[in-house]
C-alpha positions in Angstrom: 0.0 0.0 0.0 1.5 3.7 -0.7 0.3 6.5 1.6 -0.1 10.3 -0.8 1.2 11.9 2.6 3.9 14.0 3.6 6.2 12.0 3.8 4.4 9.5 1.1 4.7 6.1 2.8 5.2 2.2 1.5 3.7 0.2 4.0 3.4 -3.8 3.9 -0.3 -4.4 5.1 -1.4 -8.3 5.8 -4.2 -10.2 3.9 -5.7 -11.0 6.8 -8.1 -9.3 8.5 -10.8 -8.9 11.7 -14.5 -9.5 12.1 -14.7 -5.9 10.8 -12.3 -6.5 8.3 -9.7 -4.1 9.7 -6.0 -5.7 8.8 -4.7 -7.7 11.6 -1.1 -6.4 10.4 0.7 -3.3 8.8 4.7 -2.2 8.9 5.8 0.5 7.3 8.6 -0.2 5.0 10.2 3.0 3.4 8.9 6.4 3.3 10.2 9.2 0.3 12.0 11.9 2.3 13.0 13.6 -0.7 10.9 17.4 -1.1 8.0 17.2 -2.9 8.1 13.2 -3.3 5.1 11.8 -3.9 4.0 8.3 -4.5 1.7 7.2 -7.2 2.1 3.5 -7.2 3.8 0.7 -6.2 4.4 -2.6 -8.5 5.9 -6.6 -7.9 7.0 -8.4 -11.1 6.8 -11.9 -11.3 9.8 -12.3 -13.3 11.7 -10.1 -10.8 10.1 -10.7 -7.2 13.0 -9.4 -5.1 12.6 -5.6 -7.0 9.4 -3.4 -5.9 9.0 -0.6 -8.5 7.7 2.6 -7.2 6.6 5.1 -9.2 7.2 8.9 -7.9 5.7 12.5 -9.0 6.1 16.3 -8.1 10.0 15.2 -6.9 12.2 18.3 -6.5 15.4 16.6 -7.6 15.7 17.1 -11.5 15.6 13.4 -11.7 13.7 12.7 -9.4 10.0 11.9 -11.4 10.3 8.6 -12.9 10.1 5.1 -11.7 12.5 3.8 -8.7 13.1 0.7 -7.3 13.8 -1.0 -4.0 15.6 -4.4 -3.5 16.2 -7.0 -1.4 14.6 -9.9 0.0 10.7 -10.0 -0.7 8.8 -11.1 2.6 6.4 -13.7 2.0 
């Protein structure tokens, strides 16, 4: 899930949820610091499942618009 906050948060939530189907689980996993940052999406490939592609608007760094990406180990 991606947050259009300030900061814009990436939070993992769970599948699982209560009787009022709140999510039994959330953890917030990177948040874009940079000014201006804001998240539009987030994406998992099949083909590439230890990447998550984020895409990002309104950045104030001249390269900052665009897609990025976060790696490491996807949690399962």
């Amino acid at each position: 899930m991606i947050e259009d906050n300030k900061p814009s948060d990436i939070r993992f939530v769970s599948k699982k949820a209560d009787d009022i189907r709140y999510t039994k689980k959330e953890e917030l996993l990177a948040s874009l610091t940079g000014p201006g940052s804001e998240g539009t999406g987030i994406y998992y490939s099949q083909f590439d499942p230890g990447t998550l592609y984020m895409y990002v608007q309104h950045s104030a760094a001249e390269d900052g618009d665009g897609t990025w990406t976060i790696t490491g180990n996807r949690r399962g």
